[in-house]
C-alpha positions in Angstrom: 21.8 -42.7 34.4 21.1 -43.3 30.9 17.7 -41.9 31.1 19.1 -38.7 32.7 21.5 -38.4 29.8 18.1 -38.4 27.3 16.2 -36.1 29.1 19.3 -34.0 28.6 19.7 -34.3 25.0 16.0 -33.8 24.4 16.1 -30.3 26.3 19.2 -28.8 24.2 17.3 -30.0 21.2 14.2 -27.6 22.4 16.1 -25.0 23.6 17.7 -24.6 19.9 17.8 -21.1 19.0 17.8 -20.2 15.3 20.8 -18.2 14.0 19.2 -16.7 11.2 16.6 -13.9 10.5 15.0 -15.4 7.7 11.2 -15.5 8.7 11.8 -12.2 10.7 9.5 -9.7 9.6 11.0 -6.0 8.9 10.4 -3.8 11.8 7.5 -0.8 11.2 9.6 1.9 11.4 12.5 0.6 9.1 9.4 0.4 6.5 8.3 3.8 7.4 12.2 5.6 7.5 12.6 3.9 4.0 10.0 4.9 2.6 10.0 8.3 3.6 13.8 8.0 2.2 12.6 7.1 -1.1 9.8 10.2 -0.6 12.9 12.4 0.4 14.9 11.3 -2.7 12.5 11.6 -5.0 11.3 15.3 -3.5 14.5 17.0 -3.7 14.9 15.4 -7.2 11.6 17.0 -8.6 12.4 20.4 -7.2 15.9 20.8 -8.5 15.3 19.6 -12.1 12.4 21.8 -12.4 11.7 25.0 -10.9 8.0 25.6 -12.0 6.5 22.5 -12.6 8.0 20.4 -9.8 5.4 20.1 -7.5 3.1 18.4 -10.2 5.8 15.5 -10.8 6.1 15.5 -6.6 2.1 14.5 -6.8 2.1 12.3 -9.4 5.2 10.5 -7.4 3.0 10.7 -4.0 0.4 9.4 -5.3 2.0 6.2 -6.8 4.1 5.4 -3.7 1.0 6.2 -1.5 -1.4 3.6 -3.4 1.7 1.3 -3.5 1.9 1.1 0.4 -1.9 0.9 0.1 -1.5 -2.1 -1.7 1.6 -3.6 0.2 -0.5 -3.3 3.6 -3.0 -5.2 2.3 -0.7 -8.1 1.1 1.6 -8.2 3.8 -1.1 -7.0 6.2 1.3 -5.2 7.9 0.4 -1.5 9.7 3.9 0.0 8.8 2.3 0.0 5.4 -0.5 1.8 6.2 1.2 4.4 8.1 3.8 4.9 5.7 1.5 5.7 3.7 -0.3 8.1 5.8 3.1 9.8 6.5 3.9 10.5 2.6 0.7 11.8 2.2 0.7 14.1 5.0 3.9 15.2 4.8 4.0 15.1 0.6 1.0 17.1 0.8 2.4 19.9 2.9 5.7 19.7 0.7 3.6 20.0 -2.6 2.0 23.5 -1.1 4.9 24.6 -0.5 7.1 24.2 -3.3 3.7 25.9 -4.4 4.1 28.7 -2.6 7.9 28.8 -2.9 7.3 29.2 -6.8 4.6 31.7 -6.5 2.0 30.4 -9.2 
């Protein structure tokens, strides 16, 4: 009976589930929705403080968070990175030509 009772105790101890999300890694698209919040932000900034000129700040400000999710792939080797930064490039470079347009220079 007392060895019953042991192997009992030794299988609640392995089936212990953590209660925490420490080591949980963020999910790829919460990296992807905020970063194309901070590309959203950041957009809508540049083209209401300057009408004529915005677009240049909106590249400048692609650019940097582009090579920034560059460089966060590569240290966290993580793919959400890498297609952040695929999304604010695709979809910063289509807003840049259009604010272009928009403008008319």
């Amino acid at each position: 009976m007392i060895e019953g009772e042991n192997n009992n105790i030794q299988s609640q101890a392995n089936s212990k589930v953590p209660d925490n999300n420490e080591g949980k890694k963020p999910s790829a698209m919460k990296i992807v929705g905020y970063n194309l919040l901070v590309f959203a932000a950041y957009t809508v900034i540049c083209a209401v403080t300057s009408k004529d000129g915005g677009f240049v700040f909106d590249m400048f400000f692609i650019g940097i968070q582009f090579f920034a999710c560059i460089i966060f792939a590569i240290i966290n080797r993580s793919w959400g990175w890498i297609l952040s930064a695929l999304m604010v490039l695709i979809i910063g470079f289509s807003t840049c030509v259009s604010m272009l347009s928009i403008s008319g220079i």
